[in-house]
Backbone and ligand atoms as CSV (ligand in chain L), in Angstrom:
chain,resi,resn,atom,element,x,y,z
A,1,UNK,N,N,106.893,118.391,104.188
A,1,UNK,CA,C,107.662,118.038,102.984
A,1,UNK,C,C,106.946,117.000,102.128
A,2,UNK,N,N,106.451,115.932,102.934
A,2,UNK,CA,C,105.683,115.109,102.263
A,2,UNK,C,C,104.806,116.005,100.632
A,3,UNK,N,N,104.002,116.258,101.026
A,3,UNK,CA,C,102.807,117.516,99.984
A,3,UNK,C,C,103.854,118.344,99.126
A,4,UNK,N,N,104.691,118.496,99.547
A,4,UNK,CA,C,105.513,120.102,99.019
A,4,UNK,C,C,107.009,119.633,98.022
A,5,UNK,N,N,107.366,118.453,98.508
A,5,UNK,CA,C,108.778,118.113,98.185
A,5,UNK,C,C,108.715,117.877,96.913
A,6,UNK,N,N,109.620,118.345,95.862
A,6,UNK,CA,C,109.460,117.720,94.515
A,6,UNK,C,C,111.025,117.630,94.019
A,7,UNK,N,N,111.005,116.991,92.794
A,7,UNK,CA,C,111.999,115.680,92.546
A,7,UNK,C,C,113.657,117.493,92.298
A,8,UNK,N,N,113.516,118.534,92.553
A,8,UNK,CA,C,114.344,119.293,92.678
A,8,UNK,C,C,114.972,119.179,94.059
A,9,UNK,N,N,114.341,118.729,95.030
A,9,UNK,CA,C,114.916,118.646,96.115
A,9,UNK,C,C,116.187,117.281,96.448
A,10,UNK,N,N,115.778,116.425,95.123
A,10,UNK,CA,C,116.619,115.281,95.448
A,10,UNK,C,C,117.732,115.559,94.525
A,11,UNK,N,N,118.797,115.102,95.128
A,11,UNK,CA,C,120.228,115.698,94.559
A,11,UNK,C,C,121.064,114.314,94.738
A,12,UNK,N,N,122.192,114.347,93.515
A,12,UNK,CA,C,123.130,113.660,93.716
A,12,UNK,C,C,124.332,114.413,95.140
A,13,UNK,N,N,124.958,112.985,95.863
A,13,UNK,CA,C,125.961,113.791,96.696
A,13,UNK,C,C,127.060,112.898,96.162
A,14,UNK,N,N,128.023,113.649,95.991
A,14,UNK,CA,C,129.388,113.107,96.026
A,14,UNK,C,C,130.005,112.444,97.313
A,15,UNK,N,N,130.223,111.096,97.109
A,15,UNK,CA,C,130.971,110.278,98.130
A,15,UNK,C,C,132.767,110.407,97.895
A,16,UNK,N,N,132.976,111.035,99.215
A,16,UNK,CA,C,134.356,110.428,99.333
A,16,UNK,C,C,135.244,108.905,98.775
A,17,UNK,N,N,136.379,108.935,98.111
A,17,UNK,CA,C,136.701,107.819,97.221
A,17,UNK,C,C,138.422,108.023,97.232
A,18,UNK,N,N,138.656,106.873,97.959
A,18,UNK,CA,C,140.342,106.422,98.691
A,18,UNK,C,C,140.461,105.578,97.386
A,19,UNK,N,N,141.640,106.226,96.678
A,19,UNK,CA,C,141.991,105.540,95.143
A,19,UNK,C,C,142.868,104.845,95.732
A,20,UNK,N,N,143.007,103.277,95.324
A,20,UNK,CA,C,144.356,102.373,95.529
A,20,UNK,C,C,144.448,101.680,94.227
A,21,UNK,N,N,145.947,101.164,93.954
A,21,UNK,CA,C,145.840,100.362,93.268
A,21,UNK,C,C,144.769,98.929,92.910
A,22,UNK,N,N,145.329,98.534,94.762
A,22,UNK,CA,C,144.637,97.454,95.080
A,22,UNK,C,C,143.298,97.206,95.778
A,23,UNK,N,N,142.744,98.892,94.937
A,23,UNK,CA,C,141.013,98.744,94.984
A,23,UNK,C,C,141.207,99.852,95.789
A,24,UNK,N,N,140.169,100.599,95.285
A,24,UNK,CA,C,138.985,101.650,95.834
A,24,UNK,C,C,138.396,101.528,97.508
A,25,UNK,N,N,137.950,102.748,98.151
A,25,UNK,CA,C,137.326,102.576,98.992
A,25,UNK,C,C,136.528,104.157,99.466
A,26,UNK,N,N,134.982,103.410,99.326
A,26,UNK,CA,C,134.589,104.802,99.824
A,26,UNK,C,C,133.840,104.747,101.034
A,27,UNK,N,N,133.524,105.600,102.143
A,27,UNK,CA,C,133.065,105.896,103.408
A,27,UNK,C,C,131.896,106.526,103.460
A,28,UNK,N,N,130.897,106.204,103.935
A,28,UNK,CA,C,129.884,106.948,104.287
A,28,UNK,C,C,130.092,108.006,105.228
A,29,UNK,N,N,129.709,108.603,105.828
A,29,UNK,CA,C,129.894,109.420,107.080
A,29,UNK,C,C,128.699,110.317,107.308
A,30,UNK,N,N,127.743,109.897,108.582
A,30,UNK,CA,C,126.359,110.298,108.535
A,30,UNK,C,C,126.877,112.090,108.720
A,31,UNK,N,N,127.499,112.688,109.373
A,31,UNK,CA,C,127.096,114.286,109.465
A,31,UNK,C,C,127.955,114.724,108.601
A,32,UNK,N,N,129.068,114.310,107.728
A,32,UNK,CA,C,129.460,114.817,106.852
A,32,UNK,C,C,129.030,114.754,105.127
A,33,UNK,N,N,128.255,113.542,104.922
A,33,UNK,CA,C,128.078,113.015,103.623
A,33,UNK,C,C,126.763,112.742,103.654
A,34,UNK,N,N,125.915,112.534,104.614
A,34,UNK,CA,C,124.406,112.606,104.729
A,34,UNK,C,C,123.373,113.515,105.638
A,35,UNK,N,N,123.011,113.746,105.173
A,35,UNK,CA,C,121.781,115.022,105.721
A,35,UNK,C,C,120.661,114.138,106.547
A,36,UNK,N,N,121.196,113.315,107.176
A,36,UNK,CA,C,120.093,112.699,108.199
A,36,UNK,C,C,120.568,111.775,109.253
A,37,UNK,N,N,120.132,111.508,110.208
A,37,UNK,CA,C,120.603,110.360,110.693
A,37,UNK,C,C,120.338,109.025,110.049
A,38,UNK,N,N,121.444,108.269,110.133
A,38,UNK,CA,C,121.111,107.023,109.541
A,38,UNK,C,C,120.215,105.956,110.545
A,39,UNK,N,N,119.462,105.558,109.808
A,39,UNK,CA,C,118.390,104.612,111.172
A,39,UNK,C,C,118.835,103.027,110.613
A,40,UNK,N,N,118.965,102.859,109.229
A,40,UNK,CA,C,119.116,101.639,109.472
A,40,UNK,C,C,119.690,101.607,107.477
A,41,UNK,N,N,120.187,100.330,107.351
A,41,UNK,CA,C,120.958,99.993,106.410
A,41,UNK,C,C,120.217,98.581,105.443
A,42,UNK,N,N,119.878,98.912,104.162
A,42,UNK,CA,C,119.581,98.137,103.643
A,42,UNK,C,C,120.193,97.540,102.133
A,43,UNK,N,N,119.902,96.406,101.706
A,43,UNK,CA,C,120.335,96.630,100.118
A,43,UNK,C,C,119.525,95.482,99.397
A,44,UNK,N,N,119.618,95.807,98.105
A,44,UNK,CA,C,118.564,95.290,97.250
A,44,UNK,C,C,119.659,94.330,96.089
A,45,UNK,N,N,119.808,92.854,96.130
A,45,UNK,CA,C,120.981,91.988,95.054
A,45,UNK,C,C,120.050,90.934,94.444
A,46,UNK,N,N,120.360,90.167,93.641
A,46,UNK,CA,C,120.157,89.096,92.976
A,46,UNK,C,C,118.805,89.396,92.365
A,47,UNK,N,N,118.814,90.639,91.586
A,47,UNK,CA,C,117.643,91.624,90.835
A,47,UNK,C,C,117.441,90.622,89.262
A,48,UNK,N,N,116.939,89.761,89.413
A,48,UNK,CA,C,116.683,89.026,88.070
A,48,UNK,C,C,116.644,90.378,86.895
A,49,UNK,N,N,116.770,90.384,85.735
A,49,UNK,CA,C,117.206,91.118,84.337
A,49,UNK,C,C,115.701,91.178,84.253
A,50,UNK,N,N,115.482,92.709,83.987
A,50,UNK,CA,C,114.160,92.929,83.569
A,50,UNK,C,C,113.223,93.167,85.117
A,51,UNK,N,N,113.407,93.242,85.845
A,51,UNK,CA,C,112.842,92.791,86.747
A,51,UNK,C,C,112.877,94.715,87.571
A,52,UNK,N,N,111.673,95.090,87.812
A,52,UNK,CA,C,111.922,96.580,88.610
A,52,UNK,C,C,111.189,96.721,90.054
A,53,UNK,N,N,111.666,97.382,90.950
A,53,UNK,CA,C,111.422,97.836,92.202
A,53,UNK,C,C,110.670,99.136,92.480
A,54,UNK,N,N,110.539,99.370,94.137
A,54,UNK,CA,C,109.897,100.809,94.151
A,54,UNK,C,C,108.620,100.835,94.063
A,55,UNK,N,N,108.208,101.486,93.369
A,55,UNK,CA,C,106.887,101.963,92.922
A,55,UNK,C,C,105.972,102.539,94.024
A,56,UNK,N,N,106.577,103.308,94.741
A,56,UNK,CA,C,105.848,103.974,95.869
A,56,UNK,C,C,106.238,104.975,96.552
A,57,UNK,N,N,105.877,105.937,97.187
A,57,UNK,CA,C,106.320,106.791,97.960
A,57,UNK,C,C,106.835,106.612,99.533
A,58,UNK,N,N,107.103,107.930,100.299
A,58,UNK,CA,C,107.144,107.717,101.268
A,58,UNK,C,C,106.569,109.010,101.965
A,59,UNK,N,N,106.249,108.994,103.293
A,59,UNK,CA,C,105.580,110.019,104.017
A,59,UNK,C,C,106.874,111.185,104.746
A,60,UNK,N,N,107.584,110.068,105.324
A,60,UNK,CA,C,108.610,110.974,106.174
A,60,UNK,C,C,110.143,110.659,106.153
A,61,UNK,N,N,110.373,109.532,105.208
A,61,UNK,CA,C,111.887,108.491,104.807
A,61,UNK,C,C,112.439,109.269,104.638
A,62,UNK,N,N,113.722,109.510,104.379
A,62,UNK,CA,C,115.380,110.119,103.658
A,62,UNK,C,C,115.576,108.978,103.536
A,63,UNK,N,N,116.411,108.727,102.099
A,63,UNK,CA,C,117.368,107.852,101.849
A,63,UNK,C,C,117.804,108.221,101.071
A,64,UNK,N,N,119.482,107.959,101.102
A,64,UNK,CA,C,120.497,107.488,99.936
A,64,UNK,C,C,120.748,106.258,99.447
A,65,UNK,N,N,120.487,106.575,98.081
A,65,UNK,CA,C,120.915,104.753,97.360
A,65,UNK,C,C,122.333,105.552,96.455
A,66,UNK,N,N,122.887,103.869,96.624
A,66,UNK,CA,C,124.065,104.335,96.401
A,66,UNK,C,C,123.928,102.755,95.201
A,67,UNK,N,N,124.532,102.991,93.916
A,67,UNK,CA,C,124.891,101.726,93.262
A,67,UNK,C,C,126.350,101.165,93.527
A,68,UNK,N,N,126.412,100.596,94.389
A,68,UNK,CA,C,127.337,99.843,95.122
A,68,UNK,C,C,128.114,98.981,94.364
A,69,UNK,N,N,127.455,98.457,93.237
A,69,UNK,CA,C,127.945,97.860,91.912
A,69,UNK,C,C,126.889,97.973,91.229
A,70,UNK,N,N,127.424,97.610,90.384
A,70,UNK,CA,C,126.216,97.815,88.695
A,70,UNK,C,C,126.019,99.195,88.786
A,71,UNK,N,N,124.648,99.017,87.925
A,71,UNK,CA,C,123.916,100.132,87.591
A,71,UNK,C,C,122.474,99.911,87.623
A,72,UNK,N,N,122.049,100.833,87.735
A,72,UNK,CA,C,120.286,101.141,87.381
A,72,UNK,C,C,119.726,102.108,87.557
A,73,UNK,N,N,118.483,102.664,86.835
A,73,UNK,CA,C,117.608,103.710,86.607
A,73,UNK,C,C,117.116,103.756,87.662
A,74,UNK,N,N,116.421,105.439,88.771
A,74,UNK,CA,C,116.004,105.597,89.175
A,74,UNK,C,C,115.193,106.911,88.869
A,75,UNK,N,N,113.849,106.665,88.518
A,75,UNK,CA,C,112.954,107.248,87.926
A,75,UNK,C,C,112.122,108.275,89.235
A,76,UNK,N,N,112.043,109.519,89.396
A,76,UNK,CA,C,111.309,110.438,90.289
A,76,UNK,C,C,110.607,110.945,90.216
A,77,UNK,N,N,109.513,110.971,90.697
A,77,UNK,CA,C,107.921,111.778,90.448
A,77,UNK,C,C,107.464,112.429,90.854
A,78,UNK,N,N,107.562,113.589,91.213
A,78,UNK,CA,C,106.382,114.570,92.399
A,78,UNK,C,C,105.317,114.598,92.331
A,79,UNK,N,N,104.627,114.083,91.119
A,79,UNK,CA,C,103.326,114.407,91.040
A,79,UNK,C,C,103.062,115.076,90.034
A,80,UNK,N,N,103.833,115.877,89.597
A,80,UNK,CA,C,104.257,117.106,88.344
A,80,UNK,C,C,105.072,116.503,87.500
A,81,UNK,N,N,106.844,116.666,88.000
A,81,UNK,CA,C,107.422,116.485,86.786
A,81,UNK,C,C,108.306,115.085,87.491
A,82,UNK,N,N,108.935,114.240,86.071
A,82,UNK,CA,C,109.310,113.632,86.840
A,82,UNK,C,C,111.068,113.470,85.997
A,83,UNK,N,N,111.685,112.524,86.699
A,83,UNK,CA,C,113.269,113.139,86.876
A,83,UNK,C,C,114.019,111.698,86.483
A,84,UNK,N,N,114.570,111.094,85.061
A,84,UNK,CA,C,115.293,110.004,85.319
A,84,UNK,C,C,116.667,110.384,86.149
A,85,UNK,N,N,117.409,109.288,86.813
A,85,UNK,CA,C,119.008,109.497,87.317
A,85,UNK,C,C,119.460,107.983,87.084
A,86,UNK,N,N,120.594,107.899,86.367
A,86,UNK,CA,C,121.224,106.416,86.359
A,86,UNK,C,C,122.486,106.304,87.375
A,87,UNK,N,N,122.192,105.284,88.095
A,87,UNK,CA,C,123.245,105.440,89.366
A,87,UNK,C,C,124.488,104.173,88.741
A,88,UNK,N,N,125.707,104.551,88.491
A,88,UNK,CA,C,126.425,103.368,88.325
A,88,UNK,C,C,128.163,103.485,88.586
A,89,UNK,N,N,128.135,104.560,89.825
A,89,UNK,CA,C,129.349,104.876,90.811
A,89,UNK,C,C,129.025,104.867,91.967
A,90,UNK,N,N,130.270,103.996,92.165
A,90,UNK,CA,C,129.697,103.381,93.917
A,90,UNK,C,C,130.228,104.762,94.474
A,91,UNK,N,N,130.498,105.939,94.002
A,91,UNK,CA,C,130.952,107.199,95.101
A,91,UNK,C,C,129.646,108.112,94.817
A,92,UNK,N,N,128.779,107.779,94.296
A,92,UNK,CA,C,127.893,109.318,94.016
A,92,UNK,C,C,126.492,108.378,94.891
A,93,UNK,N,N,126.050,109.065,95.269
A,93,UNK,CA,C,124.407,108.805,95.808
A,93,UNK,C,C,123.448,109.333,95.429
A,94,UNK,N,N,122.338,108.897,95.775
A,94,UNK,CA,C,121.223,110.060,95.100
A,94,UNK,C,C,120.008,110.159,96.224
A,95,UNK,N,N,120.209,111.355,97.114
A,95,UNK,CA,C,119.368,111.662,97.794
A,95,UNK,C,C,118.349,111.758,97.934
A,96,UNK,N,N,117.091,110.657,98.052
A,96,UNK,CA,C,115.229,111.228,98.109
A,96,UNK,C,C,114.964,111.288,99.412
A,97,UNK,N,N,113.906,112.168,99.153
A,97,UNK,CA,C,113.488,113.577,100.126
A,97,UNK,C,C,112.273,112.594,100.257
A,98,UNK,N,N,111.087,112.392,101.477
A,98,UNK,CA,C,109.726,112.281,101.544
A,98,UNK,C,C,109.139,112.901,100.582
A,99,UNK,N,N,108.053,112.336,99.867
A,99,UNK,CA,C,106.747,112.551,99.384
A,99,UNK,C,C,107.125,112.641,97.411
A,100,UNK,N,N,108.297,111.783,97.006
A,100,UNK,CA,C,108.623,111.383,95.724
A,100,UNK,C,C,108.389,110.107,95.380
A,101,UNK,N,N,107.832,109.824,94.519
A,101,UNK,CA,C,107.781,108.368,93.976
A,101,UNK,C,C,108.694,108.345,93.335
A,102,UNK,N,N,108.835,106.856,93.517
A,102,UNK,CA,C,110.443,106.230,93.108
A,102,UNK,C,C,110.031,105.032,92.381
A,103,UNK,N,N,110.695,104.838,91.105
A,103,UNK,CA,C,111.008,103.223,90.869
A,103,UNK,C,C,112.040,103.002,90.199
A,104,UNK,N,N,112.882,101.753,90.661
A,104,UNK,CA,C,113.823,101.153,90.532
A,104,UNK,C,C,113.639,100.710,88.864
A,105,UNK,N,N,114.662,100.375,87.842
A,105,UNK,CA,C,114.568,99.747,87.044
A,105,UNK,C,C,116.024,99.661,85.936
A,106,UNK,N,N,116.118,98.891,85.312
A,106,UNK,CA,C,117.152,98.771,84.457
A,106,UNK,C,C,118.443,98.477,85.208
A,107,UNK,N,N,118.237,97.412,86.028
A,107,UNK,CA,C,119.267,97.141,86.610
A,107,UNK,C,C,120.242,96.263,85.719
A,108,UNK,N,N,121.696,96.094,86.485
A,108,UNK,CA,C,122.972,95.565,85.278
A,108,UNK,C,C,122.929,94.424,86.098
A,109,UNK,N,N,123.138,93.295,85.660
A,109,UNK,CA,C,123.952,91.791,85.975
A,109,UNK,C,C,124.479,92.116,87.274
A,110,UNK,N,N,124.233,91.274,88.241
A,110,UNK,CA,C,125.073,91.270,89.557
A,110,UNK,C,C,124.575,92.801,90.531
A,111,UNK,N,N,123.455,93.527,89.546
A,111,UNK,CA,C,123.903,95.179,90.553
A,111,UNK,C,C,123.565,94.919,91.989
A,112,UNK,N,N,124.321,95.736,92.859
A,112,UNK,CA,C,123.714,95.699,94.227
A,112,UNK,C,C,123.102,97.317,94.752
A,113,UNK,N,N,121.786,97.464,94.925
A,113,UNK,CA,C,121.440,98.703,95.367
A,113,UNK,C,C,121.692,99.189,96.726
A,114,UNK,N,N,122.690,99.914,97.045
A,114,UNK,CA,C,122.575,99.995,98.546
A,114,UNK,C,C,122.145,101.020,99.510
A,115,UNK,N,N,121.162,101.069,100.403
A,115,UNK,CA,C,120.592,102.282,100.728
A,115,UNK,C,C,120.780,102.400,102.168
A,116,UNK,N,N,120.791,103.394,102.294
A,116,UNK,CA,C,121.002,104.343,103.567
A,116,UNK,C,C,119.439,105.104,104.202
A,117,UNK,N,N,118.781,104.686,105.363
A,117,UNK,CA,C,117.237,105.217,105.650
A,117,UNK,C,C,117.678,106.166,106.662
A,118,UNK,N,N,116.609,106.587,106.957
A,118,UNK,CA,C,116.760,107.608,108.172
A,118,UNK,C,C,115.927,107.215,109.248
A,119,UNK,N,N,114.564,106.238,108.847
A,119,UNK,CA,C,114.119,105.415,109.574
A,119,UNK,C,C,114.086,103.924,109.681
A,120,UNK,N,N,113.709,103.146,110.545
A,120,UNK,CA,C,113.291,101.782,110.497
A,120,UNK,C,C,112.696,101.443,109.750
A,121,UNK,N,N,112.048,100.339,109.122
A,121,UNK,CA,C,110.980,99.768,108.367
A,121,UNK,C,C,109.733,99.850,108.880
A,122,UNK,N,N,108.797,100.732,108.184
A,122,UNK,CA,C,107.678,101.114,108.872
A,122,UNK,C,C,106.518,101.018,107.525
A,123,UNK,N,N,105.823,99.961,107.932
A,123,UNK,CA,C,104.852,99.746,106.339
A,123,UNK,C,C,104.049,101.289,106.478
A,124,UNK,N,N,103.591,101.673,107.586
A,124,UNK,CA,C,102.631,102.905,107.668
A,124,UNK,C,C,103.157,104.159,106.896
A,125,UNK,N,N,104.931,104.198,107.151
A,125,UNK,CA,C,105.636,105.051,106.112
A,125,UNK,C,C,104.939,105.233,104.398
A,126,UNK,N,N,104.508,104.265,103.877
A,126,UNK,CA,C,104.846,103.680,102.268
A,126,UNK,C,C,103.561,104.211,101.914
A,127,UNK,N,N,103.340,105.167,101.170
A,127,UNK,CA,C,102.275,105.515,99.948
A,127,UNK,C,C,102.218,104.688,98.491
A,128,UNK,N,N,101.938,103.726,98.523
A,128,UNK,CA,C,101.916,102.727,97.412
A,128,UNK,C,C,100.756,102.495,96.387
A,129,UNK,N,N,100.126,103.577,96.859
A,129,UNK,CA,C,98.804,103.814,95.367
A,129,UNK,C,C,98.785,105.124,94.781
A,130,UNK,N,N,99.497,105.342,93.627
A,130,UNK,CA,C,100.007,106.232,93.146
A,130,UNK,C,C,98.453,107.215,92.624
A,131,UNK,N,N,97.173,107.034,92.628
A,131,UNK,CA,C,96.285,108.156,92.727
A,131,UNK,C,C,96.411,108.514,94.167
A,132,UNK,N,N,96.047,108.055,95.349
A,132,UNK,CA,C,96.240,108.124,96.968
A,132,UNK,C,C,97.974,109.230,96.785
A,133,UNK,N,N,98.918,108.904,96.129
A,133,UNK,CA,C,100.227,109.661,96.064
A,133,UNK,C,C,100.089,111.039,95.921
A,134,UNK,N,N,99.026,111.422,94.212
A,134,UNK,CA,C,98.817,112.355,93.497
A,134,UNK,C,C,97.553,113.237,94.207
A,135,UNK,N,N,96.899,112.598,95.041
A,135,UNK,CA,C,96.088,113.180,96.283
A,135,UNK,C,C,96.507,113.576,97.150
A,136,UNK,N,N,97.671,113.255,97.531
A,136,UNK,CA,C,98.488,114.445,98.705
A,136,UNK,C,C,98.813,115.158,98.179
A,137,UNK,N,N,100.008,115.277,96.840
A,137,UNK,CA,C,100.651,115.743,96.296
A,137,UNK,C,C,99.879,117.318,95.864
A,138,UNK,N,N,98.027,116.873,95.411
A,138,UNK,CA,C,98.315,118.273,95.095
A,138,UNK,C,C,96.903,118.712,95.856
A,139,UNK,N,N,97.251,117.818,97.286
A,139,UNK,CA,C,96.863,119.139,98.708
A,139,UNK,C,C,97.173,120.425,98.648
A,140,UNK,N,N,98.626,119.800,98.799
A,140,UNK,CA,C,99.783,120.670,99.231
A,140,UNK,C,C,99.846,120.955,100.662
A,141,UNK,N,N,99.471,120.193,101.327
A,141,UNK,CA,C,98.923,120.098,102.687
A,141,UNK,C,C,100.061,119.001,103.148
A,142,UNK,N,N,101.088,119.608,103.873
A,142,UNK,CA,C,102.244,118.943,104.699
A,142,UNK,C,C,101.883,118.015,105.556
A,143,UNK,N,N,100.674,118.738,106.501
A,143,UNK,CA,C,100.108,118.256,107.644
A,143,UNK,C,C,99.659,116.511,107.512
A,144,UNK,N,N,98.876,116.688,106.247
A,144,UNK,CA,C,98.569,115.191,105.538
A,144,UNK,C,C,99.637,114.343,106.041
A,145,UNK,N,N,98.713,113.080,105.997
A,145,UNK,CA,C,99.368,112.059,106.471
A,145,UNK,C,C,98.548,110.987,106.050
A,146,UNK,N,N,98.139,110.979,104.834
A,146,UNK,CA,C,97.077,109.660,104.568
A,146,UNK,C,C,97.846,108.910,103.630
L,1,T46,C1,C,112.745,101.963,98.546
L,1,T46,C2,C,113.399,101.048,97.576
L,1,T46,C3,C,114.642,101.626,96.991
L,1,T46,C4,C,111.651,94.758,105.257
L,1,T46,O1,O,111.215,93.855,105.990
L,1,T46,N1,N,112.577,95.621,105.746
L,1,T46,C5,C,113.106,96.632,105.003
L,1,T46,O2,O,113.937,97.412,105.504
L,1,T46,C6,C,112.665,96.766,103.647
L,1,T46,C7,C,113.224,97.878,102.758
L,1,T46,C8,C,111.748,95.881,103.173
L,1,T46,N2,N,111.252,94.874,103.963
L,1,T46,C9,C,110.286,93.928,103.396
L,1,T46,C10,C,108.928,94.529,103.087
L,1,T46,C11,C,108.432,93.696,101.943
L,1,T46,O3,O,107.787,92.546,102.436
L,1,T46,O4,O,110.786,93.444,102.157
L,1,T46,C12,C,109.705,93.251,101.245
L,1,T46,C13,C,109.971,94.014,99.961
L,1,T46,O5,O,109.872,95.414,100.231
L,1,T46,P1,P,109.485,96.476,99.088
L,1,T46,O6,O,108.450,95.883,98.213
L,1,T46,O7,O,109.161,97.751,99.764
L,1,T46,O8,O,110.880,96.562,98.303
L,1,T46,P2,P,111.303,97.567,97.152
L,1,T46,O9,O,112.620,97.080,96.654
L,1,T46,O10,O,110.236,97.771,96.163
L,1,T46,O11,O,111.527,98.974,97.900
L,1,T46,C14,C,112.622,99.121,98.772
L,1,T46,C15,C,112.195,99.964,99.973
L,1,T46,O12,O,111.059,99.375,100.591
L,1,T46,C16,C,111.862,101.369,99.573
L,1,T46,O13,O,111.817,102.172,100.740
L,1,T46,O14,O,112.802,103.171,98.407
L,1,T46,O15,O,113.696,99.759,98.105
């Protein structure tokens, strides 16, 4: 997937959303609402204005980011074409697949990004030189792993 995956494979999912007066509540649920196991839980707050994230790929990650509050741009790249999505409902997610570049940007006052991995934190995961990116990309060679 790494070589092959492109920004069609990443999809918004609809999150479940318990309407109350006295506030909202929505649930994750790894085999019903995510297509992976969840490995570990992260989130991204106190995003100074102007200020953007990302800028790298991954080899073998799933994640859902979810805008938990606020809002912000998440920009997708295969290598080919690439895909804006503005996330700013804490019920919708936006699913990336391995081997998309991602960057964070245009975040709102206060936003909190919250993401869902499928693995641990693994620097060896992270393709972070976007010619090295566009060199797998048009292998097309899965097997790759550089
Ligand atoms: C992604 C976007 C949305 C850890 O120690 N553990 C972790 O789980 C993470 C995610 C990061 N870190 C350390 C590694 C770096 O020293 O935190 C520092 C900042 O990480 P990075 O520059 O990768 O942060 P972002 O916001 O650019 O990217 C993160 C994720 O790394 C990435 O997978 O898709 O959020």
């Amino acid at each position: 997937m790494l070589a092959t995956s492109t920004v069609s494979d990443c999809r918004i999912i609809d999150l479940p959303k318990v309407s109350n007066p006295a506030g909202n509540i929505t649930s994750i649920n790894e085999s019903q609402d995510v297509a992976f196991s969840i490995e570990r839980v992260y989130y991204l707050y106190d995003i100074p204005g102007g200020e953007s994230r990302g800028g790298h790929a991954h080899k073998g990650l799933y994640q859902l980011l979810v805008a938990a509050s606020g809002s912000f741009d998440v920009l997708l790249d295969d290598g080919v074409r690439q895909l804006k999505v503005t996330l700013n409902q804490p019920y919708k997610g936006l699913l990336i697949v391995p081997g998309i570049w991602r960057e964070l940007a245009m975040f709102s006052s206060g936003s909190i990004c919250l993401v869902l991995a499928s693995l641990k934190y693994d620097e060896d995961d992270y393709i972070r030189d976007y010619q090295q990116f566009l060199s797998v990309k048009k292998s097309g060679d899965d097997s790759s792993n550089s």
